[in-house]
N, C-alpha and C positions, 0 to 999 in steps of 0.2 A: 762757481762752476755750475752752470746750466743750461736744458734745453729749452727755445720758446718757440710755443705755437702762437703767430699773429693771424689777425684775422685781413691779412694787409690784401689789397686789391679787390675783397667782397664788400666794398662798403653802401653800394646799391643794393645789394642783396639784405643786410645788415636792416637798413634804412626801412627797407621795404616791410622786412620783420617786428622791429620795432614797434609796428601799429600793430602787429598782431598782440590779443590779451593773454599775459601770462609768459611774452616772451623775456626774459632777462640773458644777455650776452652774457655777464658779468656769473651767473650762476650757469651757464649749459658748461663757459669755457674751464668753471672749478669744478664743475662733474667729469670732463674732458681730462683736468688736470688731476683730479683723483684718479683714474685710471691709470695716467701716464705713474704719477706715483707709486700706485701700487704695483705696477709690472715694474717699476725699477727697483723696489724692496724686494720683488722676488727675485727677480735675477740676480740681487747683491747675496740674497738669504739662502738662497737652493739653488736655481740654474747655472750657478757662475758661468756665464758668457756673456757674450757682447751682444747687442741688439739685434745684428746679423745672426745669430747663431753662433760663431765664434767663441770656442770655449776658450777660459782665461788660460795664462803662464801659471804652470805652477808655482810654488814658491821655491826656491834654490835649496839647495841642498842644505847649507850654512843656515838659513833664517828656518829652513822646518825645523831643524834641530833645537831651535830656541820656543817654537809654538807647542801646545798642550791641547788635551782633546778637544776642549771645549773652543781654541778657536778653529777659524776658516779665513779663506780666502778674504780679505775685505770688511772681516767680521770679527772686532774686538773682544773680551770679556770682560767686566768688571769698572768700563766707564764708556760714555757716551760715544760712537763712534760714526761711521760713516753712514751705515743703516742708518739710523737714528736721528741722523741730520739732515736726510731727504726729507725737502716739504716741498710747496708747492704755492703759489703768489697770484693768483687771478685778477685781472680787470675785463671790464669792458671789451676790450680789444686785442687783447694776449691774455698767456697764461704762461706762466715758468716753473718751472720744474728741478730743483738741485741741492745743492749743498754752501754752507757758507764755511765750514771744513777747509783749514788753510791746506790738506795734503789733499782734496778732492779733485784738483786736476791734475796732481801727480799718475792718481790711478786711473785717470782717463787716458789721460796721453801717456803715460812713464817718463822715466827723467833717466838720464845716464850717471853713471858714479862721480861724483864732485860739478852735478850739477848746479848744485848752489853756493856753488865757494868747498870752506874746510872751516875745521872747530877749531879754536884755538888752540887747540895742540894738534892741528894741521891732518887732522883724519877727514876723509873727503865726507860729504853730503851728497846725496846720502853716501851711504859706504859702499853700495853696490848697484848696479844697475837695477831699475824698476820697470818689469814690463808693462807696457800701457797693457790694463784692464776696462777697458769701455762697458760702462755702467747703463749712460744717460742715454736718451737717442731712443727710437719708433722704430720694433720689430714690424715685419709683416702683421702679425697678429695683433700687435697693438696700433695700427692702422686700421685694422680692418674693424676692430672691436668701438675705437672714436668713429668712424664712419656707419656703424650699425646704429652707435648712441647717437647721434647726431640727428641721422634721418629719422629714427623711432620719435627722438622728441619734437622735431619739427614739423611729424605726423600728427603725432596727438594734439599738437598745438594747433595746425590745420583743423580741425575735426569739430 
């Protein structure tokens, strides 16, 4: 599960750059993709909402009664979890952003109750409906923020 920024349809632009000294695609698009990463750590970690703004579903009544203080929303205790698995893949020409987290697109999209079959003693998968929590994906702010870092570096590079 991931988002990718490509660099698709600038490649004059790219080309052009290129000759500039000091420029690297391959490092603007992982400074690009740290960003992206870290606004999506924080919004798994603190904001719980969706990139829109869009604050998450809570958890159901049933499944709070099973959490303890220490978790949240999207946010395990005590083994690696989906925070923890957001990284981020740069080349040249893209950069992605996500999780390799077999239940990472459950909480993007949500899944309905016995969305993936049943257990062998025939209890659905999951047991309950999952509301889609959208994680991944460019707030305004995180738009606006790749678009400051972008020209800032393309300035100083000019210079």
């Amino acid at each position: 599960m991931a988002v990718t920024l490509t660099t698709e349809g600038m490649e004059a632009a790219l080309d052009g750059l290129q000759r500039l000294a000091g420029f690297d695609a391959a490092q603007i698009l992982d400074e690009v993709g740290a960003i992206v990463e870290d606004s999506t750590k924080v919004r798994i970690a603190d904001e719980k909402t969706a990139p829109d703004g869009t604050p998450w579903a809570d958890w159901s009544a049933d499944y709070a009664a099973t959490r303890r203080a220490q978790h949240s929303l999207l946010v395990a205790s005590g083994n690696p979890g989906l925070l923890e698995s957001i990284q981020r893949y740069a080349s040249p020409t893209e950069v992605e952003v996500g999780s390799n987290m077999v239940y990472a697109a459950v909480h993007q999209f949500g899944a309905a109750q016995g969305a993936f079959g049943n257990t062998s003693r025939g209890s659905p998968i999951p047991f309950g409906d999952i509301p889609a929590r959208p994680y991944l994906g460019l707030s305004d702010d995180d738009r606006q923020e790749i678009e400051t870092f972008v020209a800032d570096r393309l300035g100083d590079l000019l210079q």
